[in-house]
N, C-alpha and C positions, 0 to 999 in steps of 0.2 A: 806271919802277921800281915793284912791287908787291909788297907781302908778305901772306901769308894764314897765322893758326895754324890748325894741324894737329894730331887727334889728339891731345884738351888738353893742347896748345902742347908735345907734346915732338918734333914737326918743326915747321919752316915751310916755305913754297912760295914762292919768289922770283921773279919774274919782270924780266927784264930785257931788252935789247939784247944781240944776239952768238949766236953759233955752238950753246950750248948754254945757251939764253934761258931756258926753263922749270927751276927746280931745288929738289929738294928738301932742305934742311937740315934734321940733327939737332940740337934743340938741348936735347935732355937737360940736358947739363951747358952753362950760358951762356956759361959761359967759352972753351968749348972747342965752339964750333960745328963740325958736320963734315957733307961734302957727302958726300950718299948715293946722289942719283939724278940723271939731267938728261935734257931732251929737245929739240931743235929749233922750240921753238914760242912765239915771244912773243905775250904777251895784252899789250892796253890794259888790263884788269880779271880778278881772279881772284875765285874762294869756293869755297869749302870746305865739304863737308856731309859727314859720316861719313867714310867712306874715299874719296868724291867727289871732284875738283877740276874746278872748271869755270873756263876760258879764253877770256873773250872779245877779240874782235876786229873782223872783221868777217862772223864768224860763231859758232857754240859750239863748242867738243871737253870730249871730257870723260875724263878721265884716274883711272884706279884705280890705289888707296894702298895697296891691302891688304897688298900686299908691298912693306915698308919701302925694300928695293934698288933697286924699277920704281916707274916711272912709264908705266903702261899704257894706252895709247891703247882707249879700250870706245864711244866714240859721238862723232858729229860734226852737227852742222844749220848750213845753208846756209840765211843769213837776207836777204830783200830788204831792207836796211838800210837810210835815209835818208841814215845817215854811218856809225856806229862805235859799238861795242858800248863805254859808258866806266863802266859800274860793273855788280856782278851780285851778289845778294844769293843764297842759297838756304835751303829748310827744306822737311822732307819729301821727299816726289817730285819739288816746282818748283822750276825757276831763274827768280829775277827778273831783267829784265835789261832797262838802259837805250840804248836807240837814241837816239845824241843827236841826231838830226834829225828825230826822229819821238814818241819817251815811252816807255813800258812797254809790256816783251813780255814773258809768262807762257808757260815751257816746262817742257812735264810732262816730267820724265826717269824715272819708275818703272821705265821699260824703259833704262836708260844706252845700249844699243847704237841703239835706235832716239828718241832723242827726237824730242817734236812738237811744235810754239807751239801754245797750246790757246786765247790771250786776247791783246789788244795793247787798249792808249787813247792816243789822241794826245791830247799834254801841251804847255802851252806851256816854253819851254827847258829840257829836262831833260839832266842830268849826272850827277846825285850820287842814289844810293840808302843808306835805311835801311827794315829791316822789323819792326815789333813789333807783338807779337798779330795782330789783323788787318787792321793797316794796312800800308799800303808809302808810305812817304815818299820823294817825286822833288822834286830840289831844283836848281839854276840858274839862272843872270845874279842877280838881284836877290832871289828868294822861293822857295816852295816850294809843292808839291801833295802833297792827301794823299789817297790811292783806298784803299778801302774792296777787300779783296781776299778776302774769304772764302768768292764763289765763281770760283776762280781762270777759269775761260770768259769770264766778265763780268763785270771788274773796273769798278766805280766813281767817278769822282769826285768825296769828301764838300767838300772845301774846300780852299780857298789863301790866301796870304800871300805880300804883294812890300812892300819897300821899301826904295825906291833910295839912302836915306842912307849903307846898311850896305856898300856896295860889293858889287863880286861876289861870290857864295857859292863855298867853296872846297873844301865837305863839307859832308856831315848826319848825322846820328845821332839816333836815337830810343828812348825805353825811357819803358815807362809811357804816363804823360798829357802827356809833352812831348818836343819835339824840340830839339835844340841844330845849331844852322847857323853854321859856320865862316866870318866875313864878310874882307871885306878893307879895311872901313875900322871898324868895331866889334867887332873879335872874336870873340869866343860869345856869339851872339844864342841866348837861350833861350825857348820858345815853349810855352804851356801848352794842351792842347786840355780844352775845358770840355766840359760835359754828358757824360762817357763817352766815347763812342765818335765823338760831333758836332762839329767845332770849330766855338771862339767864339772870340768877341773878345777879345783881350791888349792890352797897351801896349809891350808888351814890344819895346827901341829904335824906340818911337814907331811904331810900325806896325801894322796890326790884321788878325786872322785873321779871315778871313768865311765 
């Protein structure tokens, strides 16, 4: 089950199990949510970029919002996957998207009908993405990675963080100069990246960024 806002947040995009797995919901009025559009296609991961929606699985589609009623099917990529497409970040033209048997794959979609993977780095266990400025943070089992992405063909590796007290990581999120990771035995592990754009060292639940 996935949800994506849309459209500052007066749809959302659902994603679920069943017949008519992809859906869009009005929620103008909160109270009164109301289903507008559906399609046949469940994603393990969704995002959302202007009138975009991108579906991953274990491959991309990409579906236009432009008309509130449709959910239009506009581009598809067929990706040699490790495993499974489990999280997708977008901004601009790219889709981030995390291969969890493999790391990060960078697809240009400027052209929706045709996209291209333009960048991949194999990452050790990725799951979970967040993107700010010009980082992308891939996060799973115990820690996190942070790649440097700004130029999307040949994304980076600046630094990681693991530590196994916090149990598994269960999400990421990022904004500014830090990142917050959803643990399963410490809850919101909060992580400060120093020098700028460099990560340094924290203590943050006893564990140090290098």
């Amino acid at each position: 089950f996935t949800v994506e806002p849309l459209n500052q947040c007066l749809y959302a995009v659902v994603s679920t199990e069943g017949p008519e797995s992809l859906r869009a919901i009005d929620v103008a009025i909160p109270t009164k949510p109301r289903l507008v559009a559906s399609v046949p296609d469940f994603g393990f991961s969704l995002a959302a970029h202007g009138n975009s929606i991108y579906v991953g699985q274990r491959s991309l589609t990409i579906y236009d919002f432009t008309d509130p009623a449709t959910l239009r099917l506009v581009g598809y990529l067929y990706l040699t996957l490790h495993n499974r497409v489990t999280d997708i970040a977008a901004r601009g033209p790219y889709a981030y998207l995390v291969d969890e048997g493999y790391g990060l794959r960078i697809v240009d979609a400027s052209d929706p009908a045709q996209p291209e993977e333009v960048g991949n780095l194999n990452l050790r266990c990725p799951t979970y993405l967040a993107l700010d400025e010009s980082r992308a943070v891939v996060a799973g089992c115990t820690g996190l990675t942070i790649v440097d992405v700004r130029d999307p063909a040949h994304p980076v590796e600046l630094g990681s963080y693991d530590d196994r007290s916090t149990g598994l990581v269960h999400d990421v999120a990022a904004s500014g100069n830090y990142a917050y990771l959803g643990t399963l035995y410490q809850g919101v592990v909060a992580l400060r990246f120093l020098r700028d754009r460099v990560p340094g060292e924290i203590g943050t639940a006893g564990g140090t960024l290098t």
